[in-house]
MDTraj code that builds the backbone (N, CA, C; nanometers):
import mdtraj as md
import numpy as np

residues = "UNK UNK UNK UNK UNK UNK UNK UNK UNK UNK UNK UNK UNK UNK UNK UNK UNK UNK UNK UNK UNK UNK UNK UNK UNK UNK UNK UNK UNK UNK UNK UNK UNK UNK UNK UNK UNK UNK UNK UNK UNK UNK UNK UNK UNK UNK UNK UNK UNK UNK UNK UNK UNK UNK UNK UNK UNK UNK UNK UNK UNK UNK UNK UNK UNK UNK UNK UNK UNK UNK UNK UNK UNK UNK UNK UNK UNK UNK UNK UNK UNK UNK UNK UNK UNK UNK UNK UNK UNK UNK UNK UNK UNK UNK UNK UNK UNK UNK UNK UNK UNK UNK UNK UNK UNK UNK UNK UNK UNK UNK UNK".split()
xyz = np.array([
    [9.7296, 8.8202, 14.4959],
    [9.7621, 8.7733, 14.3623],
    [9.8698, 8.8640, 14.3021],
    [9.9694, 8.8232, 14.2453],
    [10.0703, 8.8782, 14.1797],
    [10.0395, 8.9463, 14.0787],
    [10.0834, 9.0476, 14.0209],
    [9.9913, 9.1597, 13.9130],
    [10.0315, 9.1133, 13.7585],
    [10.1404, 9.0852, 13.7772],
    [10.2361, 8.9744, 13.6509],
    [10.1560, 8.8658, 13.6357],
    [10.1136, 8.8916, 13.5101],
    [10.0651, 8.7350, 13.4009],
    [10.1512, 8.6806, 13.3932],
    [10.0848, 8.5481, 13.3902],
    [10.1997, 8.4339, 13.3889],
    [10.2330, 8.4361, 13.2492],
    [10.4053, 8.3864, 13.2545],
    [10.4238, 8.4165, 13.0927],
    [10.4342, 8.4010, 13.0139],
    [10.3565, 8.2497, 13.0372],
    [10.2962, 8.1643, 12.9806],
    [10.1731, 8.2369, 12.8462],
    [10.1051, 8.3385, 12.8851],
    [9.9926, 8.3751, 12.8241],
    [10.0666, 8.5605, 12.7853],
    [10.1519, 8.5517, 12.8227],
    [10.1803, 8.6873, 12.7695],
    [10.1675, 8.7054, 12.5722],
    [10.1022, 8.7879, 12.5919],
    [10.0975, 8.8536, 12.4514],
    [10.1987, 8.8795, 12.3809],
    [10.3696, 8.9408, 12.4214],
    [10.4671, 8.9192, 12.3719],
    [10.5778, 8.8410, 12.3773],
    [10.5450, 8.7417, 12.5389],
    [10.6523, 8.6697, 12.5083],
    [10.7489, 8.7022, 12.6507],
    [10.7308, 8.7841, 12.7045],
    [10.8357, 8.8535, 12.7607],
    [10.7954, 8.8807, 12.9058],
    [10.9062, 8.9339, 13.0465],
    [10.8577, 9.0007, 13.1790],
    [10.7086, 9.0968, 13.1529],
    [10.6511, 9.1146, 13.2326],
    [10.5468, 9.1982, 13.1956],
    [10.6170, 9.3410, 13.2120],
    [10.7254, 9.3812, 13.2809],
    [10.7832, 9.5224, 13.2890],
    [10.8773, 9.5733, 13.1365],
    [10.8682, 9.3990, 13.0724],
    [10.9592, 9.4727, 12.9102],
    [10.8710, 9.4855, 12.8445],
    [10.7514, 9.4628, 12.8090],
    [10.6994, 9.5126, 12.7064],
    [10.6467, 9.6084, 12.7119],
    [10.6992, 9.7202, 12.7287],
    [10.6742, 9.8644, 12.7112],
    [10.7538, 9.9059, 12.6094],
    [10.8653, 9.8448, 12.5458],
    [10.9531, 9.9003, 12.4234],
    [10.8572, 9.7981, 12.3433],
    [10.8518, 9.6401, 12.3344],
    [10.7605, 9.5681, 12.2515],
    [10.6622, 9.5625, 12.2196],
    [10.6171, 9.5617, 12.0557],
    [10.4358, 9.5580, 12.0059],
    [10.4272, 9.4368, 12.0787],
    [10.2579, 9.4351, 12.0838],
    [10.2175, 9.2864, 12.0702],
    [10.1924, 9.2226, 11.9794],
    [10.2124, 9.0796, 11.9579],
    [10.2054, 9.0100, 11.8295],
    [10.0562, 9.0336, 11.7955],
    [10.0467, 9.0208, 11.6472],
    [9.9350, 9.0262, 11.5577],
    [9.8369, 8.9749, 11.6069],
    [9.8400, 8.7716, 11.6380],
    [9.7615, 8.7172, 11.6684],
    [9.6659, 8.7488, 11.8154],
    [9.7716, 8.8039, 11.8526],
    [9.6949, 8.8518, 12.0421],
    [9.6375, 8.9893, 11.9987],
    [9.6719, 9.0579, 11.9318],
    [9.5888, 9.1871, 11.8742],
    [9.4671, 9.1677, 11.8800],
    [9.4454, 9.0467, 11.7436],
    [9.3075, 8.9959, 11.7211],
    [9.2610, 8.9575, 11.7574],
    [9.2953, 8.8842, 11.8695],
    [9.2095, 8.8192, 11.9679],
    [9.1541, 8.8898, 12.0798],
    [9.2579, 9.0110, 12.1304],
    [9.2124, 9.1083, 12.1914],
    [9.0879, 9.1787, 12.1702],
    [9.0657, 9.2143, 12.0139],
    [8.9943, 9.2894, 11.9359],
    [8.8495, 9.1945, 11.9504],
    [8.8757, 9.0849, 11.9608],
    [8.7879, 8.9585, 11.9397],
    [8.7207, 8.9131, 12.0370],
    [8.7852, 8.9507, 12.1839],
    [8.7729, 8.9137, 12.2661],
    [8.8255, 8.7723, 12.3595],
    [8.8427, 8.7212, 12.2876],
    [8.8743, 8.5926, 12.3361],
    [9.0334, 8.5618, 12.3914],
    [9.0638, 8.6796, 12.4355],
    [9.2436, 8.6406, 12.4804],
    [9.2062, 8.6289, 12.6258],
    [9.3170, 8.5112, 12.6611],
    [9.2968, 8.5049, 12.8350],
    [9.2758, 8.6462, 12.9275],
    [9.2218, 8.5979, 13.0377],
    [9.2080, 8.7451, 13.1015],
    [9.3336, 8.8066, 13.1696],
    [9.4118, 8.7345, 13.1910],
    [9.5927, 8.7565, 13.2002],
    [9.6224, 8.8689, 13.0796],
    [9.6527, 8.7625, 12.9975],
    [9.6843, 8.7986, 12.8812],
    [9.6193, 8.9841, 12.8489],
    [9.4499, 8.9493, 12.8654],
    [9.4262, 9.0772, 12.8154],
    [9.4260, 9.2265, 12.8984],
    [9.4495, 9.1896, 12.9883],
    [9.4656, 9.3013, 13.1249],
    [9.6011, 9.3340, 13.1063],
    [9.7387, 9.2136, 13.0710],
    [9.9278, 9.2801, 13.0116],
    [9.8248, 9.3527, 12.8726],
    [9.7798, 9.3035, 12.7832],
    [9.7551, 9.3672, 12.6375],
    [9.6832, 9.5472, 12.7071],
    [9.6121, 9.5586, 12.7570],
    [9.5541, 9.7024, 12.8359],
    [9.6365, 9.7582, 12.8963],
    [9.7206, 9.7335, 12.9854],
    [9.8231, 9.7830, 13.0362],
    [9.8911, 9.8687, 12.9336],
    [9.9711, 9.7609, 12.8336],
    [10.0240, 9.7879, 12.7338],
    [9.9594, 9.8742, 12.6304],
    [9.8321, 9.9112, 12.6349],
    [9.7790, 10.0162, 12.5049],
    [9.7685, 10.1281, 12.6066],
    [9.7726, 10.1750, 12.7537],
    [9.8121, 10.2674, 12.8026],
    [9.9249, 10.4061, 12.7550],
    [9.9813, 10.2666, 12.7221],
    [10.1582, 10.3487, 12.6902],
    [10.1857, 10.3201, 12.5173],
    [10.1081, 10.2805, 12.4886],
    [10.1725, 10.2337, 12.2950],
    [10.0837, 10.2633, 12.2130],
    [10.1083, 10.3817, 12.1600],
    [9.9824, 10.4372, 12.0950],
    [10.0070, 10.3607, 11.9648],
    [10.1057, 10.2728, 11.8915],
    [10.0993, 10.1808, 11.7064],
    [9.9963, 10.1076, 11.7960],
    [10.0156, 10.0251, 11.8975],
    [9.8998, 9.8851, 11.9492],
    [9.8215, 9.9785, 11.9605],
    [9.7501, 10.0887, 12.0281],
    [9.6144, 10.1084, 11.9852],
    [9.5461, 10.1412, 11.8667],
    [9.6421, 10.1963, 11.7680],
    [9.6255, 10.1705, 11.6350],
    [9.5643, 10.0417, 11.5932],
    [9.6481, 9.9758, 11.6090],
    [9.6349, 9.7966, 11.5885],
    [9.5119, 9.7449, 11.6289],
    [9.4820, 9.7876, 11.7266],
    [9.3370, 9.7209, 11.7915],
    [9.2307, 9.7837, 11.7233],
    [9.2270, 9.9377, 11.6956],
    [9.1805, 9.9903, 11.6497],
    [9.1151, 9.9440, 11.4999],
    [9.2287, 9.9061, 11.4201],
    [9.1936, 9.9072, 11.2799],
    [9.1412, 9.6923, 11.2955],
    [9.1921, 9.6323, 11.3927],
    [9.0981, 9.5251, 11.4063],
    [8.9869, 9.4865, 11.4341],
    [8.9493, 9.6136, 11.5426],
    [8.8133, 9.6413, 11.5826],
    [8.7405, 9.6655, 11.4559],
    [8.7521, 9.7668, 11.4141],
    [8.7052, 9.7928, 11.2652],
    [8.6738, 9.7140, 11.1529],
    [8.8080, 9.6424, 11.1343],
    [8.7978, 9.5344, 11.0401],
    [8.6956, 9.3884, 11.0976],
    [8.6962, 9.3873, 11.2462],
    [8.5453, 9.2474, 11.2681],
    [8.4307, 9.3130, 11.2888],
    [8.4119, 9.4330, 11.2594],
    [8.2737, 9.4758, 11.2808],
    [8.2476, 9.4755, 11.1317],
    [8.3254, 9.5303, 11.0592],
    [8.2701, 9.5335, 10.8796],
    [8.2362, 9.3596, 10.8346],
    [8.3517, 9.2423, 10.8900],
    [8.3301, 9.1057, 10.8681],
    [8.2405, 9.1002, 10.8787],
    [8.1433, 9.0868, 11.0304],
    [7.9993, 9.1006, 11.0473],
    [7.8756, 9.1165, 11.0346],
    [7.9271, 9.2640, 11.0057],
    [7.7931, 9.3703, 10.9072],
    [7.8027, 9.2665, 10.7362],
    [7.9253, 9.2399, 10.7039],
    [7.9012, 9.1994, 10.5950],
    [7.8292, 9.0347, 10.5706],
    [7.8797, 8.9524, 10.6798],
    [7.8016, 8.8249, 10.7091],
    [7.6874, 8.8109, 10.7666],
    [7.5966, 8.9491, 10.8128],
    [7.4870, 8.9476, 10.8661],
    [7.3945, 8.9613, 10.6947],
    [7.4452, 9.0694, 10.6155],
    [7.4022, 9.0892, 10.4862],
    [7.3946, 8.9871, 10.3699],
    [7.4552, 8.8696, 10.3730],
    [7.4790, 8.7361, 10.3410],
    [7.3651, 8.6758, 10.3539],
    [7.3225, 8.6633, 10.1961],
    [7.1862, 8.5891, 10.1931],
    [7.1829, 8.4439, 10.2771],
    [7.0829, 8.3782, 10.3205],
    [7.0470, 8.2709, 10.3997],
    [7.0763, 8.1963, 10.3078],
    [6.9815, 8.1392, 10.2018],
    [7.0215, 8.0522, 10.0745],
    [7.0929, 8.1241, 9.9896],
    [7.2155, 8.1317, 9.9537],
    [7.2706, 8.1691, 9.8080],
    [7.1938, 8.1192, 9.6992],
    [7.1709, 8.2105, 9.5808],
    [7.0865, 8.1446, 9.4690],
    [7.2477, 7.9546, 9.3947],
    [7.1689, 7.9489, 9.3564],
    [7.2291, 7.8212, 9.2930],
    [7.2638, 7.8561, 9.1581],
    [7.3619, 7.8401, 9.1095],
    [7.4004, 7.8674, 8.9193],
    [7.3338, 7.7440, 8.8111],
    [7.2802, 7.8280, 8.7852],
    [7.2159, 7.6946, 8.6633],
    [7.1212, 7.6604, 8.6753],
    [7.0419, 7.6877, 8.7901],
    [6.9192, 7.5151, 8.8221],
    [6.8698, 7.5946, 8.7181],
    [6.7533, 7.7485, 8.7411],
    [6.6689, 7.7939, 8.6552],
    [6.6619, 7.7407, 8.5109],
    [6.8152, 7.7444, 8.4314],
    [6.8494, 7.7194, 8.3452],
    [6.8176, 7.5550, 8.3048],
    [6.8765, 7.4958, 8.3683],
    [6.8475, 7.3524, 8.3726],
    [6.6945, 7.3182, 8.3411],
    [6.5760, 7.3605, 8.4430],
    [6.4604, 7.3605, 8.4490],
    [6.4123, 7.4206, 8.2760],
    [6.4494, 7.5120, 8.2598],
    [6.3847, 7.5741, 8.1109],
    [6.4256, 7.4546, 8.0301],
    [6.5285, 7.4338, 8.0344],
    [6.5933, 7.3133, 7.9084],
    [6.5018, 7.2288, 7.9256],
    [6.4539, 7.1558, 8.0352],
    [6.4034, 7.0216, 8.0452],
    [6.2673, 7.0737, 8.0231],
    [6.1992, 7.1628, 8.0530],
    [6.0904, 7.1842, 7.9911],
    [6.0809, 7.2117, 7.8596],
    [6.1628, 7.3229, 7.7780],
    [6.1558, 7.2810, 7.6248],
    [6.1647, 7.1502, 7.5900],
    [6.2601, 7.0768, 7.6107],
    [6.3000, 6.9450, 7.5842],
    [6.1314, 6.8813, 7.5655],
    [6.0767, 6.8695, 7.6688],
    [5.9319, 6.7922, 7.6909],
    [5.8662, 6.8462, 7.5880],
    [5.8436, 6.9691, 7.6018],
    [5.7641, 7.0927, 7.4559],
    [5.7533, 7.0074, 7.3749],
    [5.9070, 7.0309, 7.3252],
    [5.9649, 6.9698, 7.1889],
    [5.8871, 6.7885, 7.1605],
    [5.9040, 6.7104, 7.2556],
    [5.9045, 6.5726, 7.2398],
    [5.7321, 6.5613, 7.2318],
    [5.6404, 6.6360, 7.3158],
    [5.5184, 6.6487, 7.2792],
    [5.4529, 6.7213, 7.1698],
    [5.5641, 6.8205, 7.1187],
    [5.5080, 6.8600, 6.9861],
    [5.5375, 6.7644, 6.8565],
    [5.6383, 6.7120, 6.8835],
    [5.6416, 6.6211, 6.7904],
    [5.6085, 6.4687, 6.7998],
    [5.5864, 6.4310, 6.8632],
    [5.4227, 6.2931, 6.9156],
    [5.3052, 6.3719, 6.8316],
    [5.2937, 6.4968, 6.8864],
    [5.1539, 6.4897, 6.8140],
    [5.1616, 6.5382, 6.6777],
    [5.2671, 6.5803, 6.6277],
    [5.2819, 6.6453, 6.4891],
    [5.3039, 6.4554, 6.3841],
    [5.3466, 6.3493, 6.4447],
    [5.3345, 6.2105, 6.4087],
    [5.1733, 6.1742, 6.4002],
    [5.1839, 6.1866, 6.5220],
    [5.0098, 6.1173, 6.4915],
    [4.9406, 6.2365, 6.4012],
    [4.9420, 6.3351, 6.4105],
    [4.8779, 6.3955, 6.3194],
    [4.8695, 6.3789, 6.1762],
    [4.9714, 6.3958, 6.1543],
    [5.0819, 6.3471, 5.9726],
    [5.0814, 6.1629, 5.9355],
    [5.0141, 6.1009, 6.0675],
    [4.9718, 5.9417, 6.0247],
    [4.8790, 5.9563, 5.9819],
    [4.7681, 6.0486, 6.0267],
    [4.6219, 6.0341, 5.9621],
    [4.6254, 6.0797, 5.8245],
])
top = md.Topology()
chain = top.add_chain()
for i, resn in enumerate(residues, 1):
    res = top.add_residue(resn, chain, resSeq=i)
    for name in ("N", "CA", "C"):
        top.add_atom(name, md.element.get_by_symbol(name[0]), res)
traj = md.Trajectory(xyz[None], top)
């Protein structure tokens, strides 16, 4: 097998022997970080953080940034409370209060 990703799936675009002067684009960063970049693709992206210490930066602070996403969507209540119902509910129960206190404050004041 030829060691060159096809370049088709290259991360920058380019021979696999030029991108040693070139970052990799953003989106292959994150996906790197994410996991989900072809296995072509992510073996040129490894190669390439060998020699480019901004891209391991890059991966770095993406790694970081989907583990906090995570931690923070694991902490994400199951049901969100709802705005208002509570509120709603009190009204309609005064409301009733009200309409039964005054039924019987009628019949009372008929006698």
């Amino acid at each position: 097998m030829d060691p060159t990703p096809d370049l088709d799936t290259m991360p920058w675009g380019g021979p696999f022997e030029a991108y040693a002067d070139r970052h990799v684009e953003e989106t292959a960063v994150e996906r790197y970080a994410m996991g989900s970049l072809q296995e072509d693709a992510a073996t040129a992206v490894e190669h390439h953080l060998l020699l480019c210490e901004v891209c391991r930066g890059r991966v770095t602070e993406a790694e970081a940034y989907i583990r906090i996403m995570k931690r923070a969507a694991r902490e994400l209540p199951a049901d969100p409370p709802r705005r208002g119902g509570f509120r709603i509910v009190v009204s309609v129960l005064a409301g009733c209060g009200l309409l039964l206190l005054a039924g019987a404050a009628a019949i009372r004041f008929r006698h």
